[in-house]
N, CA, C and O atoms as a GROMACS GRO file, in nm:
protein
  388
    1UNK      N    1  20.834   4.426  -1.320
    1UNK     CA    2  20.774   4.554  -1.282
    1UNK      C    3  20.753   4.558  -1.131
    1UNK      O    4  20.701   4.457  -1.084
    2UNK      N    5  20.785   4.659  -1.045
    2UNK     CA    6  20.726   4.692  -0.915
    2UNK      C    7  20.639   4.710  -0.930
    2UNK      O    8  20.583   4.750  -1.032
    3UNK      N    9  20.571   4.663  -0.752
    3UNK     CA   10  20.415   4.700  -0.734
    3UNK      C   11  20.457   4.849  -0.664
    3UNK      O   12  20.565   4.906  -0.643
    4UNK      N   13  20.336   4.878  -0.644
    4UNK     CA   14  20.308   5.003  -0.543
    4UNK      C   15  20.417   5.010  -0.430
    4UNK      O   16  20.515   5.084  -0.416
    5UNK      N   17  20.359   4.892  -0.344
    5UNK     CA   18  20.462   4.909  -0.241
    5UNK      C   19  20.581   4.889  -0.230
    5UNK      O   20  20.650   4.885  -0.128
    6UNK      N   21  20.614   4.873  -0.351
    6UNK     CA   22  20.826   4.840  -0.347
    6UNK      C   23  20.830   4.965  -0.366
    6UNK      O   24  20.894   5.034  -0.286
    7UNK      N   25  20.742   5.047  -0.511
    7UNK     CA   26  20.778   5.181  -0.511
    7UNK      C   27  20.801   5.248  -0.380
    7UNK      O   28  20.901   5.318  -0.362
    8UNK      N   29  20.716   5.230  -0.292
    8UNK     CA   30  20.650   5.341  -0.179
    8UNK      C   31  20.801   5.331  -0.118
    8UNK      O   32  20.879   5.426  -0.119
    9UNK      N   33  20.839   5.167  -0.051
    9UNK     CA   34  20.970   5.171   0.002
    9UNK      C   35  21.073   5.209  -0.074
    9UNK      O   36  21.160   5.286  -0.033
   10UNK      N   37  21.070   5.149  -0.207
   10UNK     CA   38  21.213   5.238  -0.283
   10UNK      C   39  21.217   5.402  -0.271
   10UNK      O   40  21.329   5.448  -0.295
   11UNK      N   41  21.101   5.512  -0.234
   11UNK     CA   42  21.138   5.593  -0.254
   11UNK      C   43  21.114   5.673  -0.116
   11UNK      O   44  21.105   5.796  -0.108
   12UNK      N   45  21.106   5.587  -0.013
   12UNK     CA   46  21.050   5.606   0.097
   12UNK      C   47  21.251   5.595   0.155
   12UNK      O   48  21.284   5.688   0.230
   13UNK      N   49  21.352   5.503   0.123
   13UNK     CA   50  21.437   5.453   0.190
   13UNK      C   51  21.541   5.564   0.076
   13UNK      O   52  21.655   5.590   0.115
   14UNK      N   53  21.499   5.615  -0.043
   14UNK     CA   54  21.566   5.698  -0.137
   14UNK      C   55  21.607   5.838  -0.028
   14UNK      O   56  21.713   5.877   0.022
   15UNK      N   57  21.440   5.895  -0.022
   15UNK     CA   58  21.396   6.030   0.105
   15UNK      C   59  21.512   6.047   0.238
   15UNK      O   60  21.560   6.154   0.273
   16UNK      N   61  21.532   5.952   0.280
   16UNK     CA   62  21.620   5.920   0.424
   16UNK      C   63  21.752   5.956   0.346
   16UNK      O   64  21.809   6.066   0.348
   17UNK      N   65  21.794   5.827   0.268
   17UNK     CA   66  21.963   5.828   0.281
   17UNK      C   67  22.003   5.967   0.169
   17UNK      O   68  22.122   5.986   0.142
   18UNK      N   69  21.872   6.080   0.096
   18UNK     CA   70  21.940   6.218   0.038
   18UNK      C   71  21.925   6.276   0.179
   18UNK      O   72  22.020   6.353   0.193
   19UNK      N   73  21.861   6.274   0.272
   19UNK     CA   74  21.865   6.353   0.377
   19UNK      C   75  21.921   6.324   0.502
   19UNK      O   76  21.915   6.362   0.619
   20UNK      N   77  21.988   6.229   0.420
   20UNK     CA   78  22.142   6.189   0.539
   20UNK      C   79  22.308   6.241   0.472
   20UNK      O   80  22.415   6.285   0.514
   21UNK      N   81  22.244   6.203   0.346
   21UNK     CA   82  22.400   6.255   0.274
   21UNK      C   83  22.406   6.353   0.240
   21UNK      O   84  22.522   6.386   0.215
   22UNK      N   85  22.300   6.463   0.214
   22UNK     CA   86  22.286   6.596   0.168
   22UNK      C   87  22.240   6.715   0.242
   22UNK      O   88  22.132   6.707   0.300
   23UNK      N   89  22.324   6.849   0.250
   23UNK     CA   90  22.229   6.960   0.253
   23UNK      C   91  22.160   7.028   0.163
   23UNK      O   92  22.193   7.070   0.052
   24UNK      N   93  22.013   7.037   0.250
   24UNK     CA   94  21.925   7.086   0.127
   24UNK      C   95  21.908   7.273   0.130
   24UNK      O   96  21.947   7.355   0.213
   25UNK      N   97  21.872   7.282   0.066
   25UNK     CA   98  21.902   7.288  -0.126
   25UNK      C   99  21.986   7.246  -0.170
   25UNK      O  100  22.098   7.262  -0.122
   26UNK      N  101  21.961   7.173  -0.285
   26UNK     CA  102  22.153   7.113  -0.324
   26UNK      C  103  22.116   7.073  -0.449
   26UNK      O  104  22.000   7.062  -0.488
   27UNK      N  105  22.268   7.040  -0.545
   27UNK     CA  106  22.211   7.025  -0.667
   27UNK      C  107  22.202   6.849  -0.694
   27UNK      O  108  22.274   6.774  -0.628
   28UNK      N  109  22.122   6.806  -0.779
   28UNK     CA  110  22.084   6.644  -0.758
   28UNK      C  111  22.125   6.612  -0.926
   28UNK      O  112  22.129   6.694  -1.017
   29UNK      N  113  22.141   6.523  -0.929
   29UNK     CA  114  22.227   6.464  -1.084
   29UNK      C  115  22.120   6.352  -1.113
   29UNK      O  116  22.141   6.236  -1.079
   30UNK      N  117  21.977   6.401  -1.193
   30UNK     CA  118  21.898   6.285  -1.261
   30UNK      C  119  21.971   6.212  -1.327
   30UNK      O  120  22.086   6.257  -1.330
   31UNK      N  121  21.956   6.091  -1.398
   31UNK     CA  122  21.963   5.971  -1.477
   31UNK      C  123  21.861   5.910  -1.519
   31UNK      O  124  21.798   5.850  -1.432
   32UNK      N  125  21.792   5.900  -1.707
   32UNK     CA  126  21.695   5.850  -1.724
   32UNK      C  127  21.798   5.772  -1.855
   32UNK      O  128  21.906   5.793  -1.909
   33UNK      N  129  21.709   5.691  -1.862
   33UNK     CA  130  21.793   5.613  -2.018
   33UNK      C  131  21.598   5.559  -2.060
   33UNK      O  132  21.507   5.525  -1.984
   34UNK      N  133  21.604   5.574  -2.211
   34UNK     CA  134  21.466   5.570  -2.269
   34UNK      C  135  21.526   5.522  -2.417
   34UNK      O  136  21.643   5.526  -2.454
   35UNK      N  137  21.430   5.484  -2.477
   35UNK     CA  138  21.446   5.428  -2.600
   35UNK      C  139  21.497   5.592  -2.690
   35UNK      O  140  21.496   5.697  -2.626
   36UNK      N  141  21.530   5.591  -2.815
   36UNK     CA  142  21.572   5.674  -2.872
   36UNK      C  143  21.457   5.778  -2.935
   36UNK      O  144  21.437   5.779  -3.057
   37UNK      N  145  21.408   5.834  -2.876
   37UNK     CA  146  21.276   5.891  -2.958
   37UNK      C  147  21.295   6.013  -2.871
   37UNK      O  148  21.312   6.008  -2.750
   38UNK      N  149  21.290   6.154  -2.963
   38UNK     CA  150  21.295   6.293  -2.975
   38UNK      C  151  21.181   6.306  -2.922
   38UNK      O  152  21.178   6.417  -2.870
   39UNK      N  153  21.080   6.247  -2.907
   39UNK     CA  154  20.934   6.270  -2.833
   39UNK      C  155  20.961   6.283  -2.750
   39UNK      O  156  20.968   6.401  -2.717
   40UNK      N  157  20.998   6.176  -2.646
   40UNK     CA  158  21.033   6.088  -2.546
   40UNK      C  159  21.142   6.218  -2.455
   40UNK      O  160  21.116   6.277  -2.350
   41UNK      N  161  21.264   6.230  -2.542
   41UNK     CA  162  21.339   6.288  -2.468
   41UNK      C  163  21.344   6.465  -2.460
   41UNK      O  164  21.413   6.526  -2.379
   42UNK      N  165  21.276   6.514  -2.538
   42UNK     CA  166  21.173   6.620  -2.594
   42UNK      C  167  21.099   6.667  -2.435
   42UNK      O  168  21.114   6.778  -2.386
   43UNK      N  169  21.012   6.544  -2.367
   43UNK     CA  170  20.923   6.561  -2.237
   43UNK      C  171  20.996   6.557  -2.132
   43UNK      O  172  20.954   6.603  -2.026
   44UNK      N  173  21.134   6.494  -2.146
   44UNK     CA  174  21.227   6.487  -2.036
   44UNK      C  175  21.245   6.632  -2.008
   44UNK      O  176  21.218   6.694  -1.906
   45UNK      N  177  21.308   6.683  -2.144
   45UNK     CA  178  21.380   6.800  -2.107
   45UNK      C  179  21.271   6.933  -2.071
   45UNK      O  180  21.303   7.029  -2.001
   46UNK      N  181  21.160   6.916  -2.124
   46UNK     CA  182  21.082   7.025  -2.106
   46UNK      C  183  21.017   7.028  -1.971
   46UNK      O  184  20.968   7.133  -1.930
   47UNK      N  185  21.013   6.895  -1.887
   47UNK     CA  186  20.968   6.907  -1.767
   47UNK      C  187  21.076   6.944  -1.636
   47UNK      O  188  21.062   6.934  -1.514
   48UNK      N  189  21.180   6.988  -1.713
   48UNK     CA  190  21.277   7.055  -1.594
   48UNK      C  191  21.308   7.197  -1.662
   48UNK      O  192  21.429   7.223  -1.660
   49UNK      N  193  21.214   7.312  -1.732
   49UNK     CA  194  21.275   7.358  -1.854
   49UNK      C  195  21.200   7.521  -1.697
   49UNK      O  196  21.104   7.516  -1.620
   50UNK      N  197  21.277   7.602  -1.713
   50UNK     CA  198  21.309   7.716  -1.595
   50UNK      C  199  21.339   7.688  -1.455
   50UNK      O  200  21.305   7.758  -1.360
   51UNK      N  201  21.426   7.548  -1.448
   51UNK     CA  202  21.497   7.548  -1.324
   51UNK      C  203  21.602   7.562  -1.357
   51UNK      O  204  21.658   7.507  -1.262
   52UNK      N  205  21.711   7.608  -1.448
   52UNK     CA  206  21.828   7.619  -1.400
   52UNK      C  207  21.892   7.515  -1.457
   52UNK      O  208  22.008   7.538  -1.490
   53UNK      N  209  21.835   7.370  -1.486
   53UNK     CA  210  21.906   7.257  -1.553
   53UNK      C  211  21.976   7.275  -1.620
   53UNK      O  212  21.960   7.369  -1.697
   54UNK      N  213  22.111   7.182  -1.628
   54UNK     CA  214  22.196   7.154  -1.709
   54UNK      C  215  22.148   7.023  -1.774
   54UNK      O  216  22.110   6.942  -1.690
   55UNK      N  217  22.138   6.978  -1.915
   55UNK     CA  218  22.103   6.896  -1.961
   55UNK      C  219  22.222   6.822  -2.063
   55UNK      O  220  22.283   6.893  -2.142
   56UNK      N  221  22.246   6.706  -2.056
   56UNK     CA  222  22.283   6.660  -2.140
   56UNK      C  223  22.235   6.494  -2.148
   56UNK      O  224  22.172   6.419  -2.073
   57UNK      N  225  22.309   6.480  -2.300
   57UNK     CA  226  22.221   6.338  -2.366
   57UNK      C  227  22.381   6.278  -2.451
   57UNK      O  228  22.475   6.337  -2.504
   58UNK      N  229  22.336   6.091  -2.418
   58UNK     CA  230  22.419   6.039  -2.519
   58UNK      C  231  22.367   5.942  -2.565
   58UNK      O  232  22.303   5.870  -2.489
   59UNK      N  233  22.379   5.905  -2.716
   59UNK     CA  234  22.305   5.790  -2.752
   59UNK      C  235  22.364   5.644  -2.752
   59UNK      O  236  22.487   5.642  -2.760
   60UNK      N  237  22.321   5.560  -2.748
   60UNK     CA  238  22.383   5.399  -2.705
   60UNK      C  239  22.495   5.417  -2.889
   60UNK      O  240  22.487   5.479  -2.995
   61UNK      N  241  22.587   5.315  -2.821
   61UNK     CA  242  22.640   5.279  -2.962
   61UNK      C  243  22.569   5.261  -3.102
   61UNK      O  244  22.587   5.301  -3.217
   62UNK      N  245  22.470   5.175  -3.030
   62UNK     CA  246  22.403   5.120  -3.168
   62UNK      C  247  22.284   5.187  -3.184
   62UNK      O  248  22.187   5.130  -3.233
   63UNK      N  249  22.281   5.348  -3.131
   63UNK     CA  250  22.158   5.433  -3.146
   63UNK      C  251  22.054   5.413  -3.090
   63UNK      O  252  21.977   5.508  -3.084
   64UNK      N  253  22.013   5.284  -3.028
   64UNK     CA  254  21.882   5.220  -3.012
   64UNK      C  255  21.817   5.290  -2.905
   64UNK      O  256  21.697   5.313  -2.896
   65UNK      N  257  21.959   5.338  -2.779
   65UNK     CA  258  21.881   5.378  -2.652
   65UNK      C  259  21.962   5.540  -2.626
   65UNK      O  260  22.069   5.575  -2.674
   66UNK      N  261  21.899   5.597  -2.562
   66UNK     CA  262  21.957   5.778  -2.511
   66UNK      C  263  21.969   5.744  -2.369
   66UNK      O  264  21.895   5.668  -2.307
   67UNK      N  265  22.060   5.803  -2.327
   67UNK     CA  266  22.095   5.848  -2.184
   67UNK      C  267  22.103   6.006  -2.188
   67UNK      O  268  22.181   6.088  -2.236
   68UNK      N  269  21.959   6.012  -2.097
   68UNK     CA  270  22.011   6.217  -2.054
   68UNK      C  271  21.993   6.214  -1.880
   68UNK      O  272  21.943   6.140  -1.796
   69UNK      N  273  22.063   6.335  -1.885
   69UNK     CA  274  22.158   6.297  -1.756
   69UNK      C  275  22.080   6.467  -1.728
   69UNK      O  276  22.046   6.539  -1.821
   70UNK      N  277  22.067   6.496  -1.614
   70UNK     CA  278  21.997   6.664  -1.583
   70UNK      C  279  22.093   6.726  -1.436
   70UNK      O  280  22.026   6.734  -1.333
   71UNK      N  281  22.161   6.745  -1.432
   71UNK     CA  282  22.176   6.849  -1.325
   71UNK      C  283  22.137   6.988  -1.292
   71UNK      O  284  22.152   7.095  -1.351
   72UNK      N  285  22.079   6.950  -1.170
   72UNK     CA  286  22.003   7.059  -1.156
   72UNK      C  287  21.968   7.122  -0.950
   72UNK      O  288  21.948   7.038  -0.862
   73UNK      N  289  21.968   7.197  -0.935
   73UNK     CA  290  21.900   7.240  -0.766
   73UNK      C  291  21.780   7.178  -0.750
   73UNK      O  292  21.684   7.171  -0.827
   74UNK      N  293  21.795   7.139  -0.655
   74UNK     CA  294  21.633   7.120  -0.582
   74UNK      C  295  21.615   7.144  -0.438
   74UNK      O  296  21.714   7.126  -0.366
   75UNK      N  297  21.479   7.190  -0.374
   75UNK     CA  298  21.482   7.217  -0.278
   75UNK      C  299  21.505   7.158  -0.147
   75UNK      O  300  21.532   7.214  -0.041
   76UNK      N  301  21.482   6.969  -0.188
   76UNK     CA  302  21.443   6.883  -0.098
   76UNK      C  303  21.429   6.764  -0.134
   76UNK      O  304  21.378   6.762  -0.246
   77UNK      N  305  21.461   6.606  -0.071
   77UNK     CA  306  21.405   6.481  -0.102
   77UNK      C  307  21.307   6.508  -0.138
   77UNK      O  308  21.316   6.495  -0.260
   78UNK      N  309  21.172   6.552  -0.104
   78UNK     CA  310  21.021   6.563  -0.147
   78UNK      C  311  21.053   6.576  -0.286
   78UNK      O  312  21.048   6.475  -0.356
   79UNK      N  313  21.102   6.743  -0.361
   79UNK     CA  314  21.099   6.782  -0.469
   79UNK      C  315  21.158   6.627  -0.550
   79UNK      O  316  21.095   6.563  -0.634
   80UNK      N  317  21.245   6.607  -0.516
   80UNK     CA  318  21.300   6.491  -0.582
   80UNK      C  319  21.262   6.401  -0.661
   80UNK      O  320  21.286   6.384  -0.780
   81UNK      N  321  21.183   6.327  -0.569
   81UNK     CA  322  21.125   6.214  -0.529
   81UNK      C  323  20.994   6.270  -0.639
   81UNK      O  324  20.986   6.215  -0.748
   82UNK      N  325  20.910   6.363  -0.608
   82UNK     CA  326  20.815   6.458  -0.714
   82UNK      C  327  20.831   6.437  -0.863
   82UNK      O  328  20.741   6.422  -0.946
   83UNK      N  329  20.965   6.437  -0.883
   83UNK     CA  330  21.010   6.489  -1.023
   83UNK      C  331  21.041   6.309  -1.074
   83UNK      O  332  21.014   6.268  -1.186
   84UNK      N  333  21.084   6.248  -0.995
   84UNK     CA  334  21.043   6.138  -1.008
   84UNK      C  335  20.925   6.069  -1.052
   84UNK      O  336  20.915   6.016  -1.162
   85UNK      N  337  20.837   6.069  -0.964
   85UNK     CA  338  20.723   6.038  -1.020
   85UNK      C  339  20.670   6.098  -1.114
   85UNK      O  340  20.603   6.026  -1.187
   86UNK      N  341  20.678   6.255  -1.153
   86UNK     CA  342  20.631   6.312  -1.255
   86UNK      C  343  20.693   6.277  -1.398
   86UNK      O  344  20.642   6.302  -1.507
   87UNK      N  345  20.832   6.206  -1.371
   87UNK     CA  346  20.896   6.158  -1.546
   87UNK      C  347  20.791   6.053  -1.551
   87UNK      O  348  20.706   6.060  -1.640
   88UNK      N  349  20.788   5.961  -1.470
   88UNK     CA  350  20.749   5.797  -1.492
   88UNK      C  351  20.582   5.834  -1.521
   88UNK      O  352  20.501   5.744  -1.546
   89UNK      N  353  20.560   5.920  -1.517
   89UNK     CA  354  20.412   5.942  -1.543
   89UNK      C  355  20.397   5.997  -1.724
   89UNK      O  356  20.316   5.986  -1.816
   90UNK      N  357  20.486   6.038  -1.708
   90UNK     CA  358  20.485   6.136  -1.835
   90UNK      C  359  20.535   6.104  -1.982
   90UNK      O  360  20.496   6.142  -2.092
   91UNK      N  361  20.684   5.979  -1.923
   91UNK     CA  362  20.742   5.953  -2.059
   91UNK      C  363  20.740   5.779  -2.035
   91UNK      O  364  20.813   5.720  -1.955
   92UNK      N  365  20.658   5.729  -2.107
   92UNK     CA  366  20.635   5.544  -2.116
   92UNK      C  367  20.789   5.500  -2.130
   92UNK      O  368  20.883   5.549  -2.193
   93UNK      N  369  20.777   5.399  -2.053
   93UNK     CA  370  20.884   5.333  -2.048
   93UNK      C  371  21.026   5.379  -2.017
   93UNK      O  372  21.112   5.306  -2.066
   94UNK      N  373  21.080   5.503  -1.934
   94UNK     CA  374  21.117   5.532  -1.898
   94UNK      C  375  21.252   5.464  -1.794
   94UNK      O  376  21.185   5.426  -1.698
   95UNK      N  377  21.356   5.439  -1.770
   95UNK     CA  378  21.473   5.363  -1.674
   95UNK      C  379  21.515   5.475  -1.584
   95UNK      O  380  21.624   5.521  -1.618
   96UNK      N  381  21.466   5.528  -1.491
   96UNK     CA  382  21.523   5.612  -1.385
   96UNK      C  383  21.638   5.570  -1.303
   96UNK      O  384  21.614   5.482  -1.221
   97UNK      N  385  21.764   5.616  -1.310
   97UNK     CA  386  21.864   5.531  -1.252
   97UNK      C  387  21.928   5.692  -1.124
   97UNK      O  388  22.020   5.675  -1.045
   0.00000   0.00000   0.00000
């Protein structure tokens, strides 16, 4: 598990290189992979639910794990980075890739 401050730099060094490679507004391609639970992926989708998202989901071979994938606009690294922290808050155990 990261502490605080790896987070702070992982998303501190994330902020820079979208606002080196991107113009903003632009659209950003989430990646979460979570255990298989309709709860779980249920909070994913509803916390991007009137932006515009494109959503899709696939389940591991052996069912065990989901990959949903969100494309979607955002305004800015900030927003990003936001929506970030707002999954990992929201859905336990969560793999943000």
């Amino acid at each position: 598990m990261q502490s605080p401050n790896n987070s702070e730099e992982f998303y501190s060094k994330l902020k820079s290189q979208l606002y080196e490679t991107t113009s903003w507004p632009s659209k950003y391609l989430f990646k979460f992979i979570i255990k298989s639970d309709p709860v779980k992926i249920s909070k994913i989708e509803i916390s991007f639910d009137n932006m515009g998202a494109v959503i899709t989901s696939s389940i591991s071979k052996n069912g065990k794990y989901t990959s949903v994938s969100i494309n979607v606009k955002m305004k800015n690294p900030e927003a990003v980075i936001e929506k970030y922290l707002q999954i990992g808050k929201e859905v336990k155990d969560v793999i943000s890739l």
